[in-house]
N, CA, C and O of each residue as an XYZ file, in Angstrom:
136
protein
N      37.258     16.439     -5.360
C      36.931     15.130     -4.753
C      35.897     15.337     -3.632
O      34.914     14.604     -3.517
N      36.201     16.515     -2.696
C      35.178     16.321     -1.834
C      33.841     16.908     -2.381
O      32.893     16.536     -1.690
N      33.526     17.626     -3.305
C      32.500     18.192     -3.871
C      31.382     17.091     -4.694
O      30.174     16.855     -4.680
N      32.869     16.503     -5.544
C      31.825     15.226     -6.107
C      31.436     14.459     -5.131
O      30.308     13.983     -5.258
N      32.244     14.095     -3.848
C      31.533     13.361     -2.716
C      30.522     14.053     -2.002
O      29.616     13.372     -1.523
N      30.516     14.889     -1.893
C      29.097     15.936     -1.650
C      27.963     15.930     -2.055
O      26.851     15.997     -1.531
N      28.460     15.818     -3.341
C      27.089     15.578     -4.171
C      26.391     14.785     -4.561
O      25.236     14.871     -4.979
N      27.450     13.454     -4.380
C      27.154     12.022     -4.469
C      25.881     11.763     -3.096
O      24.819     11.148     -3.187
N      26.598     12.640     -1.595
C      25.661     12.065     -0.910
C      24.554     12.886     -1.094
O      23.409     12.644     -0.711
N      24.841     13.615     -1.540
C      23.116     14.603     -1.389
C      21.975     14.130     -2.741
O      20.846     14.552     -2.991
N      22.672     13.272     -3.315
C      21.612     12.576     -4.909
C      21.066     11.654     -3.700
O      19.901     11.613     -3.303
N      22.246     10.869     -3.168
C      21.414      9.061     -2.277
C      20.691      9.534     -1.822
O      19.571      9.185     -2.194
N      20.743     10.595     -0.767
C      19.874     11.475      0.201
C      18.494     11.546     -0.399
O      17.595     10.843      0.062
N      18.378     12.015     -0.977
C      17.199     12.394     -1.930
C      16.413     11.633     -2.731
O      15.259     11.852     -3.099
N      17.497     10.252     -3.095
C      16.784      9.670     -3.510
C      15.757      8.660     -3.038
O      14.707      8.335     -3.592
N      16.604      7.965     -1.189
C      16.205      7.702     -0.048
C      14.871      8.251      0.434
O      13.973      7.573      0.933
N      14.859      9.170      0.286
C      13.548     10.437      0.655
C      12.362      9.851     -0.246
O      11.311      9.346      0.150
N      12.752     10.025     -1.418
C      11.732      9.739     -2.772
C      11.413      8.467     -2.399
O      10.239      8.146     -2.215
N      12.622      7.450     -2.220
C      11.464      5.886     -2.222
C      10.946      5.375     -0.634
O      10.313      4.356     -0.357
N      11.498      6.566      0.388
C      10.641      6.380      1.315
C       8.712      7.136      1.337
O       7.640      6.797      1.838
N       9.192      8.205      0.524
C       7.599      8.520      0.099
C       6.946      8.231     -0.600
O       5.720      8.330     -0.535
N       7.755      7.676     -1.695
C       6.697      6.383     -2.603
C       6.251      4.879     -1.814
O       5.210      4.294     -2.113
N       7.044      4.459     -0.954
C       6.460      3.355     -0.041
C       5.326      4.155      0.675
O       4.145      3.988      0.371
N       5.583      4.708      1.283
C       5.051      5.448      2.610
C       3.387      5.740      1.810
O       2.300      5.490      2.330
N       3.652      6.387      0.297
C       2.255      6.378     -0.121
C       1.372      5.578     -0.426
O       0.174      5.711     -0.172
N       2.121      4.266     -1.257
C       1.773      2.739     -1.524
C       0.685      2.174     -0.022
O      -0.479      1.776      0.015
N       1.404      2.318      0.727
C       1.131      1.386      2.252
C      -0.254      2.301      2.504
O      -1.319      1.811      2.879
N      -0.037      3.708      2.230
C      -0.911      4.441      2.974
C      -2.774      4.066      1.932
O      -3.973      4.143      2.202
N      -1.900      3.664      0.714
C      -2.715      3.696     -0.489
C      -3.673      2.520     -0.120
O      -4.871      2.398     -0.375
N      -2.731      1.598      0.622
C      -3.452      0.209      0.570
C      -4.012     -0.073      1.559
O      -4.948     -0.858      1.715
N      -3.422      0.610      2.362
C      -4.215      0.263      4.112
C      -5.866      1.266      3.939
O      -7.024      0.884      4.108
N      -5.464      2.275      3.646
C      -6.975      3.011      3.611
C      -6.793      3.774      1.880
O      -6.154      4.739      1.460
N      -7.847      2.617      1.142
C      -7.866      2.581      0.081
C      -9.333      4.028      0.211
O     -10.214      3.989      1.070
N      -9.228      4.967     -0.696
C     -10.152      6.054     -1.118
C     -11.255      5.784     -1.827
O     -12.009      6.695     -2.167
């Protein structure tokens, strides 16, 4: 139980990460377009 809860938080974790750096690139994409 605590392992699967372990691991449960370390997927959200990560996945949190991922769609803060897919925003983070979007915004960056659009504010100063290349």
């Amino acid at each position: 139980l605590y392992y699967g809860s372990y691991l449960y938080k370390e997927t959200w974790t990560i996945g949190v990460v991922l769609l803060l750096l897919v925003m983070m690139t979007a915004f960056v994409g659009y504010v100063l377009p290349w």
